[in-house]
C-alpha positions as CSV (number, residue, x, y, z in Angstrom):
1,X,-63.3,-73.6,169.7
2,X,-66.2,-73.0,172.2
3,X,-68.1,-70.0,171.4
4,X,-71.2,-69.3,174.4
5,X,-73.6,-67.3,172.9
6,X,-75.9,-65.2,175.2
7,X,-76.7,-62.5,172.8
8,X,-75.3,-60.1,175.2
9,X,-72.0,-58.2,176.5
10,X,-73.5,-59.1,180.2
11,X,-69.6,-59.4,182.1
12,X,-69.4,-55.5,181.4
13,X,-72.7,-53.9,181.2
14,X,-75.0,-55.7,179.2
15,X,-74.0,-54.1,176.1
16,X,-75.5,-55.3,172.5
17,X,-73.5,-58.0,170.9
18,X,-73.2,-58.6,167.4
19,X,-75.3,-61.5,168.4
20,X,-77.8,-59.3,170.0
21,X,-81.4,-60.6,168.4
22,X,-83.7,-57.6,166.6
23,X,-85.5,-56.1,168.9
24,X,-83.7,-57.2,172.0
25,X,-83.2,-54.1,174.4
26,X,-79.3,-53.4,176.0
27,X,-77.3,-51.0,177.5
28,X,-76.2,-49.8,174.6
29,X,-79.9,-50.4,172.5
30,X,-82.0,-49.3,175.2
31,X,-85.0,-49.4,171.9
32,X,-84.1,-52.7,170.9
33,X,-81.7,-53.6,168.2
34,X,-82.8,-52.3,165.0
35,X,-82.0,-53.5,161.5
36,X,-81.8,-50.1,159.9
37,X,-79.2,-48.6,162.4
38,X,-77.1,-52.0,164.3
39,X,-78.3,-54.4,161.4
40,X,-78.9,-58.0,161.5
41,X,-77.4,-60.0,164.1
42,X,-74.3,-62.1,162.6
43,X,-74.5,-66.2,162.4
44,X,-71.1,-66.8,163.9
45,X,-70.8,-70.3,163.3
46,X,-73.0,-70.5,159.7
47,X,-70.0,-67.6,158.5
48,X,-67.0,-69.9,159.9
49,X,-68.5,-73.2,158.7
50,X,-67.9,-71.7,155.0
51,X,-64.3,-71.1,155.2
52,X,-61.9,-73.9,153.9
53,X,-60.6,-75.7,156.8
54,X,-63.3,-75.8,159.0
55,X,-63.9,-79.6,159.4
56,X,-66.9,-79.4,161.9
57,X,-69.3,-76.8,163.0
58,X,-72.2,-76.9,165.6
59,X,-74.4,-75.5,168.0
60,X,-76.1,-77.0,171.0
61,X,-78.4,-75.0,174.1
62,X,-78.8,-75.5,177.9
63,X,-82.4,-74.7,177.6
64,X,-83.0,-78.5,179.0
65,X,-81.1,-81.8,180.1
66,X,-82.2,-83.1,176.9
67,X,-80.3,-80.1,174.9
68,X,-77.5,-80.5,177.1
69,X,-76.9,-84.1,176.4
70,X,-76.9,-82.9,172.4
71,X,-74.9,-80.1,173.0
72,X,-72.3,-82.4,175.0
73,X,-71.9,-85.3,172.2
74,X,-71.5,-81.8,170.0
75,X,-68.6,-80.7,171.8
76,X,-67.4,-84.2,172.5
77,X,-67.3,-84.9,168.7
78,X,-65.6,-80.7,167.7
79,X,-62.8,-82.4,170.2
80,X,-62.1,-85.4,168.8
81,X,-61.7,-84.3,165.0
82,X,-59.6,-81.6,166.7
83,X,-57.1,-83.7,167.8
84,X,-57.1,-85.8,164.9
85,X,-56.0,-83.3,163.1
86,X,-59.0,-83.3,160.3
87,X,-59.6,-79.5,161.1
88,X,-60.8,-77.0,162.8
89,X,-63.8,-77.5,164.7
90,X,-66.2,-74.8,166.7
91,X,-69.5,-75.7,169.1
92,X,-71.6,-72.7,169.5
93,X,-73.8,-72.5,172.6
94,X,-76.5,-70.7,172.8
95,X,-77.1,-69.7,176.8
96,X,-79.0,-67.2,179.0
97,X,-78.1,-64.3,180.8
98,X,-81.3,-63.4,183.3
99,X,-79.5,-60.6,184.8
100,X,-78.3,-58.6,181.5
101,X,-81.6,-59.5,179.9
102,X,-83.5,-58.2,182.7
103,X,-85.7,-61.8,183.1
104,X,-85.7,-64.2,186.2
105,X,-83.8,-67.2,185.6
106,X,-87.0,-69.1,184.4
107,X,-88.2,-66.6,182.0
108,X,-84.5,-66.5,180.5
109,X,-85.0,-70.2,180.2
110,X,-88.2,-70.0,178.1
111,X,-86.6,-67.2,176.0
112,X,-83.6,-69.6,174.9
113,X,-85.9,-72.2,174.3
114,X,-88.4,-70.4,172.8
115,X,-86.6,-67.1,171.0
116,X,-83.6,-67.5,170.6
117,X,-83.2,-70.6,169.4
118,X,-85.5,-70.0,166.7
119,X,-83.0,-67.7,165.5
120,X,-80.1,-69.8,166.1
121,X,-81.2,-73.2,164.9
122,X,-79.2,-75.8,167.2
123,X,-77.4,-78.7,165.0
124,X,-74.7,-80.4,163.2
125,X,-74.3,-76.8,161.0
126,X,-71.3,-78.9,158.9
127,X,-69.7,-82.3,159.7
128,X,-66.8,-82.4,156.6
129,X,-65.7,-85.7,158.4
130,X,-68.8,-87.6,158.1
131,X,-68.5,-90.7,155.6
């Protein structure tokens, strides 16, 4: 499974996700997202790489060509232990959305590299089929 993470409903409105960061302002969080009334955004791929049968879990970035390159060996290995058959395997990547978080395309650049992936750590999160 691919899972693109841009922290953000942006294809209908730019609504919060539940992978909005705190304080990130939406549609639908116009303050920011708050921890006492949204609570704390969820780990997607940290809660799937738990369950039993999950062989592989990562998360890569297009912040740069250098995270890109990561992010593509990531996704290149999720396939290959998925059709081997060792498991289910998921790549989180963590992307921008200038328009739904209201940046220019540079900015939105920065804040992935910067932000949001301080929140959501890129790496091997679990790799079950490593000798």
């Amino acid at each position: 499974a691919v899972f693109v993470n841009n922290g953000i409903y942006g294809m209908t409105g730019g609504q919060m996700a539940p992978t909005t960061l705190l304080g990130q302002r939406t549609t639908s969080s116009p303050r920011g997202r708050d921890v006492a009334f949204h609570g704390h955004p969820i780990p997607m791929t940290e809660m799937l790489a738990v369950l039993p049968g999950v062989a592989y879990a990562a998360r890569g970035s297009v912040a740069d060509a250098v995270s890109i390159g990561r992010t593509k060996r990531y996704l290149q290995r999720a396939c290959e232990i998925q059709l081997e058959g060792r498991g289910f395997a998921i790549v989180e990547v963590i992307s921008n959305c200038p328009v739904g978080w209201g940046m220019t395309p540079v900015e939105s650049i920065e804040r992935l590299r910067e932000v949001v992936a301080a929140e959501y750590r890129p790496g091997v999160i679990i790799d079950r089929t490593a000798p």
